[in-house]
GUPA-93085 format. One record per residue (C-alpha): residue number from 0; residue in three letters; x, y, z. Coordinates in steps of 0.25 Angstrom, whole numbers, plus 2048, in hexadecimal, padded with zeros to 3 digits. Layout:
<NUM,'ALA',<X,Y,Z>>
...
end
This chain:
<0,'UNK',<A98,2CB,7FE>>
<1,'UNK',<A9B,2BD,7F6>>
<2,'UNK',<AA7,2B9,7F4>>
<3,'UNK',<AAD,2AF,7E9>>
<4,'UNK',<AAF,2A6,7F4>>
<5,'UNK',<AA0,2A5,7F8>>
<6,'UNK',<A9C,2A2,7E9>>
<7,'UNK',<A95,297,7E4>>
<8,'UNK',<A9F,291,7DA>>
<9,'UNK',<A99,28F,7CB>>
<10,'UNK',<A8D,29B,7CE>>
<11,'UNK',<A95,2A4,7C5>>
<12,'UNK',<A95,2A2,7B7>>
<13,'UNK',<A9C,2AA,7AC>>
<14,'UNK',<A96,2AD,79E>>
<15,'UNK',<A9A,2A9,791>>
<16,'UNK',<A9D,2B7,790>>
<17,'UNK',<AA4,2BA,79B>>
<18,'UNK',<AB0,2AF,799>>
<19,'UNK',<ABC,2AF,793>>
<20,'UNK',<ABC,2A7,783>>
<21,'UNK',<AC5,29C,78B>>
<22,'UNK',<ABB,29B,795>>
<23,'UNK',<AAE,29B,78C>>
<24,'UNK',<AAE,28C,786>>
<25,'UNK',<AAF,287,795>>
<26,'UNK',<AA4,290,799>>
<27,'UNK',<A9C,28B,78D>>
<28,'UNK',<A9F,27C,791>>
<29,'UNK',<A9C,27D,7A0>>
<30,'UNK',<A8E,282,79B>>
<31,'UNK',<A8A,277,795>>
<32,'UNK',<A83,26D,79D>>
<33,'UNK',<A8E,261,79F>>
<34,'UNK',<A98,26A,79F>>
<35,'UNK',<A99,273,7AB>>
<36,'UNK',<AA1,268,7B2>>
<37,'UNK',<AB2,266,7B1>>
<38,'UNK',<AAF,257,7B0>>
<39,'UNK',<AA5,25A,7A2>>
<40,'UNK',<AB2,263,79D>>
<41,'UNK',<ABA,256,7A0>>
<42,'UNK',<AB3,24D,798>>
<43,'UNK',<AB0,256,78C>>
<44,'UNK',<ABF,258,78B>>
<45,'UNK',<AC1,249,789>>
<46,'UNK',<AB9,24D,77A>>
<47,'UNK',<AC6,251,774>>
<48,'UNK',<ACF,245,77B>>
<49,'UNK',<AC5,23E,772>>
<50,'UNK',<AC4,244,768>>
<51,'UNK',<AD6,244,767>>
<52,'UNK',<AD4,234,76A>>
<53,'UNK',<AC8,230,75E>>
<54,'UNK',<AD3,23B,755>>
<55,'UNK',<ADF,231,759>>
<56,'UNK',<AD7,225,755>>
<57,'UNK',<AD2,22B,748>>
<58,'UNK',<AE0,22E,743>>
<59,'UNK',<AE5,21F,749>>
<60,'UNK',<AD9,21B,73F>>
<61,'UNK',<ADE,222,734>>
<62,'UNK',<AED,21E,737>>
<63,'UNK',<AE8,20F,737>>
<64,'UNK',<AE4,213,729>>
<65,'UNK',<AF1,219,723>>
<66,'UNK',<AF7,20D,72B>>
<67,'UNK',<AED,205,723>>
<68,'UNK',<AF1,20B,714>>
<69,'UNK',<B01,20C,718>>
<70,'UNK',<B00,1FE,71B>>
<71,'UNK',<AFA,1FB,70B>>
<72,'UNK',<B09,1F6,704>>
<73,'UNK',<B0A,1FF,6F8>>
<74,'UNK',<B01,1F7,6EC>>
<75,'UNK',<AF7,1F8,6F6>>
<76,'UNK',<AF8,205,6FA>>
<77,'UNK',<AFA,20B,6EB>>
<78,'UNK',<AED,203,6E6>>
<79,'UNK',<AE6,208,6F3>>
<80,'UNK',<AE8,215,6F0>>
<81,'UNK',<AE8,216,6E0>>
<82,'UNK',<ADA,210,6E3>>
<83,'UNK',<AD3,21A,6EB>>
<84,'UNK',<ADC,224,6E4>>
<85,'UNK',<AD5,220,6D7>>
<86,'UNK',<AC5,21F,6DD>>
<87,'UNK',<AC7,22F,6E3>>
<88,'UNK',<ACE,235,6D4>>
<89,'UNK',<AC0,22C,6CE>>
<90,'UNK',<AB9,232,6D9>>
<91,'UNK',<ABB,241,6D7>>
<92,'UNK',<AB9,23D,6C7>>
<93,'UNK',<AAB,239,6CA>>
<94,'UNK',<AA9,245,6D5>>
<95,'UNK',<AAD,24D,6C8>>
<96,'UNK',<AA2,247,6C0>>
<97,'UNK',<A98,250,6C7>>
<98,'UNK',<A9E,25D,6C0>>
<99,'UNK',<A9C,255,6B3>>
<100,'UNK',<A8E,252,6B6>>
<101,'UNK',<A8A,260,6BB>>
<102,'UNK',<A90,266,6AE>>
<103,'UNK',<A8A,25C,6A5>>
<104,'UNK',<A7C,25E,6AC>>
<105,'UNK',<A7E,26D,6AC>>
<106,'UNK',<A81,26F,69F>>
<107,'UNK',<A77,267,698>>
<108,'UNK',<A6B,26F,6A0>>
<109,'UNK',<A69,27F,69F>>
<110,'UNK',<A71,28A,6A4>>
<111,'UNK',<A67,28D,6AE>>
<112,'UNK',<A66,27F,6B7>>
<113,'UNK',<A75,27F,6B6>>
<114,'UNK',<A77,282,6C5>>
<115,'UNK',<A6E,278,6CA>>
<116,'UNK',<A74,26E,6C2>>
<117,'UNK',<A82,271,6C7>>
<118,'UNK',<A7C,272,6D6>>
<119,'UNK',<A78,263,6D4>>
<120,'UNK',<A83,25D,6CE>>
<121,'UNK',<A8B,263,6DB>>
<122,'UNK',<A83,262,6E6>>
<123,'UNK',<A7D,254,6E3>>
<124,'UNK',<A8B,24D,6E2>>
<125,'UNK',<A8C,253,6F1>>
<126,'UNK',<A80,24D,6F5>>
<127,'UNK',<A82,240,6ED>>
<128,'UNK',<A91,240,6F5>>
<129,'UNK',<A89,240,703>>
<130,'UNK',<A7F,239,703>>
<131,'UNK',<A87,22D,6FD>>
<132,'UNK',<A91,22F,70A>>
<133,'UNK',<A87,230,712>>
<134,'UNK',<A7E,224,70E>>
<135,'UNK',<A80,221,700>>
<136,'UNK',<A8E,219,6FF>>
<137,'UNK',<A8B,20F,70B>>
<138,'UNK',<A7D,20D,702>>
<139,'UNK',<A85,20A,6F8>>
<140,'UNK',<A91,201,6FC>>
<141,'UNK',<A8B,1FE,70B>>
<142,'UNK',<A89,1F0,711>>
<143,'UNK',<A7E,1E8,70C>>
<144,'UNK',<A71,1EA,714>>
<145,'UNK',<A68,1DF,712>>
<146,'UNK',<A5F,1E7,70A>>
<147,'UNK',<A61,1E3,6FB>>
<148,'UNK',<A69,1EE,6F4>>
<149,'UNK',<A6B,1F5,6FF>>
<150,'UNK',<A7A,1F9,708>>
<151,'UNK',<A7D,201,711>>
<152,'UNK',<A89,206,719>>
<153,'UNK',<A84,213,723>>
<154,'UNK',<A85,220,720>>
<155,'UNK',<A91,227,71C>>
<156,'UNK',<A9F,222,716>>
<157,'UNK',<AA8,21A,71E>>
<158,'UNK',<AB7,21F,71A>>
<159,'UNK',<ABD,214,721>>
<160,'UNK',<ACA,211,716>>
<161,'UNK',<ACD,204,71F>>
<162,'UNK',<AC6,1FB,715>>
<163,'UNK',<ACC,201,709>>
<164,'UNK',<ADA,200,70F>>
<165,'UNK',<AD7,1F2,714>>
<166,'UNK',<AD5,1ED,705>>
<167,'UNK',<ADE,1F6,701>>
<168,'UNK',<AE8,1ED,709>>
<169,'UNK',<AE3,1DE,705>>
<170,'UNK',<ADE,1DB,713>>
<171,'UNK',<ACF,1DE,711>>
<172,'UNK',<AC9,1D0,70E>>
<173,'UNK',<AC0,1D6,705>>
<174,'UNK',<AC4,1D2,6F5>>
<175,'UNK',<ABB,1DD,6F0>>
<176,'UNK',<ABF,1E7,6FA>>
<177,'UNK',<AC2,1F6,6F4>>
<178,'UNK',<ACF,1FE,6F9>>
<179,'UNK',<AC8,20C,6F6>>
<180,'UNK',<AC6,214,702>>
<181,'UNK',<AB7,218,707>>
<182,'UNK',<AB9,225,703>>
<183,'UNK',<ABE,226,6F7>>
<184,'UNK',<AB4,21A,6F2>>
<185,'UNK',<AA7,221,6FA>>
<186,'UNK',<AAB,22E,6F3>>
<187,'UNK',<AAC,227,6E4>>
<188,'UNK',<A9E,221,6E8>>
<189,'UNK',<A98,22D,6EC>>
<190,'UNK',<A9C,234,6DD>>
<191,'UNK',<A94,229,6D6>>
<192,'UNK',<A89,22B,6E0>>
<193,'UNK',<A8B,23C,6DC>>
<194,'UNK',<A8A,237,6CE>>
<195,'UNK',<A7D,231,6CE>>
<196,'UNK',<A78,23D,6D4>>
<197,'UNK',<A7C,246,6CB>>
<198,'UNK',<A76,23F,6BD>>
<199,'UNK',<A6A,243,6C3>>
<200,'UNK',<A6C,250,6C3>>
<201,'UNK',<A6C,251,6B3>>
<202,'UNK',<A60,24A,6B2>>
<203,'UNK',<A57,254,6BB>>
<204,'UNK',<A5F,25F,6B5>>
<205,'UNK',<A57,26C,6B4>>
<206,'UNK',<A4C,26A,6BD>>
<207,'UNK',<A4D,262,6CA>>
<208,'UNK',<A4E,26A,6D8>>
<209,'UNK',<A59,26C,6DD>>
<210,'UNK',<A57,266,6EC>>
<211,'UNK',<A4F,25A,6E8>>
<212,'UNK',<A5C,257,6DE>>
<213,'UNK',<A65,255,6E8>>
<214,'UNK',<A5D,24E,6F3>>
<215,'UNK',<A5B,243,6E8>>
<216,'UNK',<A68,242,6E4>>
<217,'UNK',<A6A,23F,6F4>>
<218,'UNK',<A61,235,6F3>>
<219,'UNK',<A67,230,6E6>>
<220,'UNK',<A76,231,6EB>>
<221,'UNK',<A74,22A,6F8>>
<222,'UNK',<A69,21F,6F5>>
<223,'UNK',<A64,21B,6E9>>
<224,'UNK',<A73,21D,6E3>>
<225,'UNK',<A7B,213,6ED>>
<226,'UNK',<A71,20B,6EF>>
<227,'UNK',<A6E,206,6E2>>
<228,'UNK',<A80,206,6DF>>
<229,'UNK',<A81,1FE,6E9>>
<230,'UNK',<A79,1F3,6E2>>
<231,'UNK',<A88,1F1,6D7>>
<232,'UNK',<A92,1F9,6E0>>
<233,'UNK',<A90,1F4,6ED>>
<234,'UNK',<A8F,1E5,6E8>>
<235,'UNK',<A80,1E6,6E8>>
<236,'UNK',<A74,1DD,6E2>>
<237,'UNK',<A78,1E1,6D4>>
<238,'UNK',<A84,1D8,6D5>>
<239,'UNK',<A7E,1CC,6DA>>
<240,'UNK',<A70,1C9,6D4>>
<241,'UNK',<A77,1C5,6C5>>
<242,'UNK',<A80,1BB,6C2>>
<243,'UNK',<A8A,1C7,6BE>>
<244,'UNK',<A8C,1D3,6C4>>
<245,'UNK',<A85,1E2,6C0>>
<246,'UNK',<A91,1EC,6BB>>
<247,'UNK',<A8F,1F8,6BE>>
<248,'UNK',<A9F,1FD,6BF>>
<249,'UNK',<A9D,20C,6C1>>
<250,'UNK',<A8E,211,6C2>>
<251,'UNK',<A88,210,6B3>>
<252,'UNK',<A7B,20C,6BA>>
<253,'UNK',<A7F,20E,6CA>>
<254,'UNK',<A81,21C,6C7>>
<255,'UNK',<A7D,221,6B9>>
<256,'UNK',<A71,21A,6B7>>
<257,'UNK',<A6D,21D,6C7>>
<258,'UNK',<A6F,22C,6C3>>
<259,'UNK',<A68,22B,6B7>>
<260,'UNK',<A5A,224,6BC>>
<261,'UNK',<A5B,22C,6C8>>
<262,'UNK',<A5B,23A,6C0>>
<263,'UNK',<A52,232,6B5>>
<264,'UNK',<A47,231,6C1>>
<265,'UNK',<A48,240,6C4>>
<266,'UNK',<A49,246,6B6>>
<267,'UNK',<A3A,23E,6B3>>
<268,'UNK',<A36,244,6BF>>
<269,'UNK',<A3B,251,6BE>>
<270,'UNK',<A35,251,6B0>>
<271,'UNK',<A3C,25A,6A5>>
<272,'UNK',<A41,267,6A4>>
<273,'UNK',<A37,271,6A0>>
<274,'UNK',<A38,273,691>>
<275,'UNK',<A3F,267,68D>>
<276,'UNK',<A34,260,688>>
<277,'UNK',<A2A,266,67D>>
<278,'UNK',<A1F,25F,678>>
<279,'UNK',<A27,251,67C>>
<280,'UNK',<A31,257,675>>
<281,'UNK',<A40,257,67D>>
<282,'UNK',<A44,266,67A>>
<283,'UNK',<A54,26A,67C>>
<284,'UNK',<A5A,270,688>>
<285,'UNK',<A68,274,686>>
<286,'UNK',<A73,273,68F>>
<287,'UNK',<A78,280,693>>
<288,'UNK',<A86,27D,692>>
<289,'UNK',<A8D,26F,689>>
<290,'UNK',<A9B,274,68E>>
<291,'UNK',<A98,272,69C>>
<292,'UNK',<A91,264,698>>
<293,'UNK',<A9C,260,68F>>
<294,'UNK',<AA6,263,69B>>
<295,'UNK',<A9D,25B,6A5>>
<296,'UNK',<A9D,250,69A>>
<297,'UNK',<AAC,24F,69B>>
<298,'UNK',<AAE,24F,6AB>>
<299,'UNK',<AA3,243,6AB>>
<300,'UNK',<AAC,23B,6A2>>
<301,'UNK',<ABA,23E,6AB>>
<302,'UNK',<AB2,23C,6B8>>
<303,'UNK',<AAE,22E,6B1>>
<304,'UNK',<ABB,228,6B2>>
<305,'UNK',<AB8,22A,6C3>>
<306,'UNK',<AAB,224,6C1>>
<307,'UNK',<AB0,219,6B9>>
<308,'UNK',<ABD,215,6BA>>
<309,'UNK',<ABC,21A,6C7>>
<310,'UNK',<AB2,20F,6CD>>
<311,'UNK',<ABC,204,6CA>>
<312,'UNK',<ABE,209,6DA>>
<313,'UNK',<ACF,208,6D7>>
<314,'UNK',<ADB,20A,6D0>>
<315,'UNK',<ADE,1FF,6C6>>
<316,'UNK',<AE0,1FA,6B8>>
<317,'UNK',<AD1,1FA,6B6>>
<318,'UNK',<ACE,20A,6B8>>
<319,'UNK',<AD4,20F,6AA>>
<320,'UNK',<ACD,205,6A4>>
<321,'UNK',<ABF,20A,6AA>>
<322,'UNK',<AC4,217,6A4>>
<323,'UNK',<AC5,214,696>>
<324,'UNK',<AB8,20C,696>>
<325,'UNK',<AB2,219,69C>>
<326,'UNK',<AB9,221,692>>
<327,'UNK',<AB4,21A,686>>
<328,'UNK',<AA6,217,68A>>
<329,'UNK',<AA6,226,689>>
<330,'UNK',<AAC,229,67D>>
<331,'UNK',<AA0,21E,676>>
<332,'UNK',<A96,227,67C>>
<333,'UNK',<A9A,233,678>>
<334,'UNK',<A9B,22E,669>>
<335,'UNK',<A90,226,669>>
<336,'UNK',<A86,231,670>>
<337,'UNK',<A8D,23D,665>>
<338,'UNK',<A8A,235,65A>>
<339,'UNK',<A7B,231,65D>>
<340,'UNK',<A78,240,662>>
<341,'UNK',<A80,243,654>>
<342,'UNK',<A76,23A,64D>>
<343,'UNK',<A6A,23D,652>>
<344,'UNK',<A69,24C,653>>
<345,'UNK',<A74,250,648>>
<346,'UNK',<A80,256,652>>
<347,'UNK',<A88,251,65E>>
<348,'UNK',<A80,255,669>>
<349,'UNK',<A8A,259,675>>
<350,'UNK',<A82,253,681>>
<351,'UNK',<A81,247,679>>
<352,'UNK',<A8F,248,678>>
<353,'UNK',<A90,247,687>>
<354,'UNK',<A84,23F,68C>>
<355,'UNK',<A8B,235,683>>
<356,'UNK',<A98,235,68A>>
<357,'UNK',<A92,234,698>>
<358,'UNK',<A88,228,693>>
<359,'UNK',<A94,222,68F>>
<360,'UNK',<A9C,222,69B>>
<361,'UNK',<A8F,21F,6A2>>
<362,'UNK',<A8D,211,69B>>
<363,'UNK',<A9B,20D,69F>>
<364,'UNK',<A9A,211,6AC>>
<365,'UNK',<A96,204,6B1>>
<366,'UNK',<A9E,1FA,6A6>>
<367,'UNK',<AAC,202,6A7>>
<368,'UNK',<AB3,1F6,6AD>>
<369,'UNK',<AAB,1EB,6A5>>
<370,'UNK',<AAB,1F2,696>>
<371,'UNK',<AB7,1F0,68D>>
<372,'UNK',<ABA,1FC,684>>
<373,'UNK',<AB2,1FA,679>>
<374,'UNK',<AA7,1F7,682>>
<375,'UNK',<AA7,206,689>>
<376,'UNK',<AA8,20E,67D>>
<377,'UNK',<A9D,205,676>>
<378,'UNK',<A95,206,685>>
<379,'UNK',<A97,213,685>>
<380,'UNK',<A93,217,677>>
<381,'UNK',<A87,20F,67A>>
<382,'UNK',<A83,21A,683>>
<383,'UNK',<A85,225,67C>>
<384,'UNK',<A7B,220,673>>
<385,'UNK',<A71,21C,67F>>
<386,'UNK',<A72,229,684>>
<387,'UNK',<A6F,231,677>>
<388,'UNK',<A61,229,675>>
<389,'UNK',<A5F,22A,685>>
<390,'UNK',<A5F,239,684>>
<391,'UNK',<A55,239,678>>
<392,'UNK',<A4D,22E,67F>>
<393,'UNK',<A4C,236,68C>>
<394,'UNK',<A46,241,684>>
<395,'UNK',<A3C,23A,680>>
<396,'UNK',<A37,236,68B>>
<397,'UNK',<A38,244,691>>
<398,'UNK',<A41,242,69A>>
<399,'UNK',<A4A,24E,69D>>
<400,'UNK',<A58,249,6A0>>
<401,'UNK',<A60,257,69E>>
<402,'UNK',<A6D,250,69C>>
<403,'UNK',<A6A,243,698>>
<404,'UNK',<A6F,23E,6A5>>
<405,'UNK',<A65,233,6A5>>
<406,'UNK',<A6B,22F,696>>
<407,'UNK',<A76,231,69B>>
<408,'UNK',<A77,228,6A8>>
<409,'UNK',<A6C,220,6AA>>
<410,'UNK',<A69,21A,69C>>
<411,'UNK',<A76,219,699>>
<412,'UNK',<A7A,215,6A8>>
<413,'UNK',<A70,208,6A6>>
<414,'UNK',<A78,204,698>>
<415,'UNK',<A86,206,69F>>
<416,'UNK',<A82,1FB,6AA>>
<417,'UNK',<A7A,1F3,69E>>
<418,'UNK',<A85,1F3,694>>
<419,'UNK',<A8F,1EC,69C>>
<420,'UNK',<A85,1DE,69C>>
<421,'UNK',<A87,1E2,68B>>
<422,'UNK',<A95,1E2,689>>
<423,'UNK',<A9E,1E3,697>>
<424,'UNK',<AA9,1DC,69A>>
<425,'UNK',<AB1,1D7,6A6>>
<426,'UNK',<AC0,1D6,6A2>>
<427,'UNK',<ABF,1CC,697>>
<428,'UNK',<AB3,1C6,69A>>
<429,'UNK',<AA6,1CB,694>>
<430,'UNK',<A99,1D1,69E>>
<431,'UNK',<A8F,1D4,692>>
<432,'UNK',<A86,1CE,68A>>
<433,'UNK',<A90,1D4,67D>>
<434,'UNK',<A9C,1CC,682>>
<435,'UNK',<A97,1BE,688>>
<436,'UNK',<A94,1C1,695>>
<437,'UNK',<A84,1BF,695>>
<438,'UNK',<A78,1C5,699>>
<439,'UNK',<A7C,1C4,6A7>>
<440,'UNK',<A83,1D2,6A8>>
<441,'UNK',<A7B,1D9,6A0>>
<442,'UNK',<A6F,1D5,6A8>>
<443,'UNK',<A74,1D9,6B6>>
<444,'UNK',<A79,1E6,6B1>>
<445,'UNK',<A6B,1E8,6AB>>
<446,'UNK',<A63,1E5,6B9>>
<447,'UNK',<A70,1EF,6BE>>
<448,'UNK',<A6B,1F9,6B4>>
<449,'UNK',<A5C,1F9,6B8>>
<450,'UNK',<A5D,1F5,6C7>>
<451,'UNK',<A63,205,6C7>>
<452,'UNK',<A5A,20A,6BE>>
<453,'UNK',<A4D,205,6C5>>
<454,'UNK',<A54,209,6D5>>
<455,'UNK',<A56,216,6D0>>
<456,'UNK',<A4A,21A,6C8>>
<457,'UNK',<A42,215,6D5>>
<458,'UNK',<A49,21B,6DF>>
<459,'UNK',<A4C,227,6D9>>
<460,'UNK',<A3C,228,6D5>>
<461,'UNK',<A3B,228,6E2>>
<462,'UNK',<A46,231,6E8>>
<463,'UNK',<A42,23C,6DE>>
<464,'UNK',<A33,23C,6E0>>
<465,'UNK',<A33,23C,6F1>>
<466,'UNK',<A3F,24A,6EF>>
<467,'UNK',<A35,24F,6E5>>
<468,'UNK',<A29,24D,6EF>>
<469,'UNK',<A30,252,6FB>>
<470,'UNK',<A34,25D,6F4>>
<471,'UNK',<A29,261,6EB>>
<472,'UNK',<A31,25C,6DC>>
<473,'UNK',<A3C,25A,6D8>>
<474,'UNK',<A3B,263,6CE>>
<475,'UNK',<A3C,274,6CE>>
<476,'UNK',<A33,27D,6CA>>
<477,'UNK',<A2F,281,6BB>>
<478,'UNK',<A34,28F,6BC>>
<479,'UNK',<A41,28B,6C3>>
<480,'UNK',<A44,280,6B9>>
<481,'UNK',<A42,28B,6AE>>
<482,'UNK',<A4A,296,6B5>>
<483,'UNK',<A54,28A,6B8>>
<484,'UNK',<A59,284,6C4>>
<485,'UNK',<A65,28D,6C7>>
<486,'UNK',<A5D,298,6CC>>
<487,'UNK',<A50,290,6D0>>
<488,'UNK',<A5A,286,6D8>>
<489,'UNK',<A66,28C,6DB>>
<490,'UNK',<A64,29B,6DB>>
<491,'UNK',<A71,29D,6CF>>
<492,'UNK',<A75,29B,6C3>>
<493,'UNK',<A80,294,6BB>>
<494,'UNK',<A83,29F,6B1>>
<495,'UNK',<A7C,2AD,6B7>>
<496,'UNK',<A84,2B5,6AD>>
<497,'UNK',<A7E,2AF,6A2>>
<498,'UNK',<A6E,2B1,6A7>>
<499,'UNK',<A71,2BE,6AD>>
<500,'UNK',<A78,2C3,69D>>
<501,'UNK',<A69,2BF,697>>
end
């Protein structure tokens, strides 16, 4: 007979199933090589000491922080916040801008693609927001590299506010240095990035895959985008090769005009939507709903005054006055562009009415801080016109831009960047050639203009036709484009109701 005494310690092992629930994560443990031992236990339970000590240090960190913001005397505290208070209300304005866009896009096209329209407009300001985190901000406000035109920072946002605090407090020797926070500032920079993206959008309205849409719009939103912003944003090559520098205040051509080539380049690739084009003859395709457009119409114009007066990146005496600039540009687009619809085909045509209000506040977009009053409004008006005969001109080149996006944005993002070297101003002293100041504006803000134009047609020509060729086109099938893209893409439709009543 054996006895317990005569046993060989550790022979007998219990199963898993056979132990109590307190018992069963030691058991676990112990069966895993490394861990069968007390000393193994020892050591792993130092991983929660450590993980309490690197918890401690954290909040020390942040404590030094709050320290750091307490220790700001009032003036310096108030401007501090009003500031980054201001940049996150601009920012959730030009978040907002996107259900502007996906309404105006929507509306403009047929009842049938009206899912997949909304589908990009939401999911691509996602994608735009993550891949500028992840690689497109330090693009665009990195360290120089040595390459000319190019920055970089690493991946990912630092949200370190120490900087910000440090200027905030007048003891960051830097005279240019900004008291906004890295968050709040990267999340205003990634809704300008989301913007470009989404012009696109309208002008491959109707007929562009799904999938290949968005994987461009990465690409678009993470590095053709910053790289080319940095060139006016982040102290780039634009401001040093004149004698003055390029003015581009809020994105005329850094965002509208990079948009607008961008989905230029796609729409010609794309070619146009079956049946809109007769006999050379441009044939109309109705928006299925002016209500919804009307009403995107108006959310782009209050996001504006985020986009605009919001990129004066603080709270001062400067920030109304971008606002009324922006209002009146347009208020001249709008009547300028009813009256030359009215004139050439006999009634106001509502989506002229619209197109002309956003050309309008596209061509201020880049002089609202160097435009006196009557300047805006004229620039603006300037636009509405541009963009009536850019519609038509489009046409007739059978190019099928379903919402006049590319009228809209690019054309008329080029003469908002143009149009400060005519008539801008800087305080009381004149920039363009109008006012005294020379051809010395009006030039740099020309090579500003087409340096965008000429980055993004090549680098979009490019982006678009490797998805295309990886992908087998960009475009979908006949007999899905005709049934429409809800059901070819999405497997819905916006208004069942409706096509199950017929």
């Amino acid at each position: 007979m054996t006895t317990a005494l005569n046993s060989r310690p550790g022979v007998k092992r219990s199963k898993l199933q056979e132990v109590s629930l307190l018992e069963g994560p030691m058991l676990l443990l112990r069966s895993i090589r490394g861990f069968r031992t007390n000393r193994s236990l020892i050591w792993l339970a130092t991983v929660p000491v450590a993980l309490f000590g690197l918890g401690i240090f954290t909040f020390a960190l942040n404590a030094e922080e709050v320290t750091t913001l307490a220790n700001l005397d009032g003036p310096q505290a108030a401007k501090f916040l009003a500031d980054n208070l201001w940049l996150l209300v601009a920012t959730i304005l030009v978040i907002f801008m996107n259900a502007g866009f996906a309404m105006v896009e929507a509306g403009m096209c047929r009842s049938k693609n009206a899912v997949n329209i909304l589908a990009k407009n939401l999911f691509v300001f996602a994608l735009a927001v993550t891949a500028y985190w992840v690689v497109g901000y330090n693009l665009m406000y990195g360290d120089a590299t040595g390459i000319p035109g190019l920055y970089w920072g690493g991946f990912f946002v630092d949200p370190d506010p120490s900087g910000a605090l440090a200027c905030a407090a007048g003891i960051d020797p830097d005279p240019d240095c900004v008291q906004l926070v890295p968050a709040v500032d990267f999340l205003f920079q990634s809704a300008f990035a989301g913007t470009a993206a989404t012009i696109v959008s309208g002008l491959v309205a109707e007929r562009v895959k799904f999938g290949e849409f968005v994987i461009f719009a990465l690409v678009l939103s993470g590095i053709i985008y910053p790289i080319s912003g940095s060139w006016e944003w982040n102290s780039g090559w634009l401001n040093t090769v004149g004698k003055v520098e390029f003015i581009d205040f809020a994105g005329s051509s850094i965002v509208h005009s990079v948009g607008g080539w961008a989905g230029l380049v796609g729409a010609m690739l794309l070619g146009p939507r079956i049946g809109k084009y007769v006999d050379g003859k441009p044939q109309a395709m109705p928006g299925h709903s002016m209500a919804l457009a009307t009403l995107g119409a108006l959310i782009l114009w209050i996001g504006w005054y985020g986009f605009n007066p919001g990129s004066q990146l603080g709270m001062d005496e400067f920030v109304a006055y971008v606002a009324v600039t922006t209002t009146l540009a347009a208020a001249g687009g709008a009547i300028s562009a009813t009256i030359l619809s009215t004139l050439t085909s006999g009634k106001p045509d509502l989506t002229m009415i619209i197109n002309g209000i956003l050309a309008g506040l596209v061509s201020i977009t880049a002089g609202c801080g160097n435009m006196g009053f009557v300047g805006s409004w004229v620039a603006g008006a300037v636009g509405g016109i541009i963009v009536v005969f850019s519609v038509a001109a489009l046409d007739a080149a059978e190019i099928d831009d379903p919402v006049g996006a590319f009228s809209v944005h690019g054309v008329c993002g080029v003469w908002g960047t143009v149009v400060i070297g005519l008539w801008g101003v800087d305080g009381s002293t004149g920039l363009g050639i109008f006012n005294g100041g020379g051809i010395d504006q009006l030039a740099i803000q020309a090579l500003g203009a087409g340096a965008y134009a000429i980055w993004t047609l090549v680098t979009c020509w490019i982006a678009w036709s490797i998805i295309g060729g990886l992908f087998g086109g960009i475009r979908v099938s006949e007999e899905e484009e005709t049934q429409g893209l809800d059901i070819g893409e999405h497997g819905m439709e916006a208004y069942p109701d409706f096509a199950s009543a017929k």
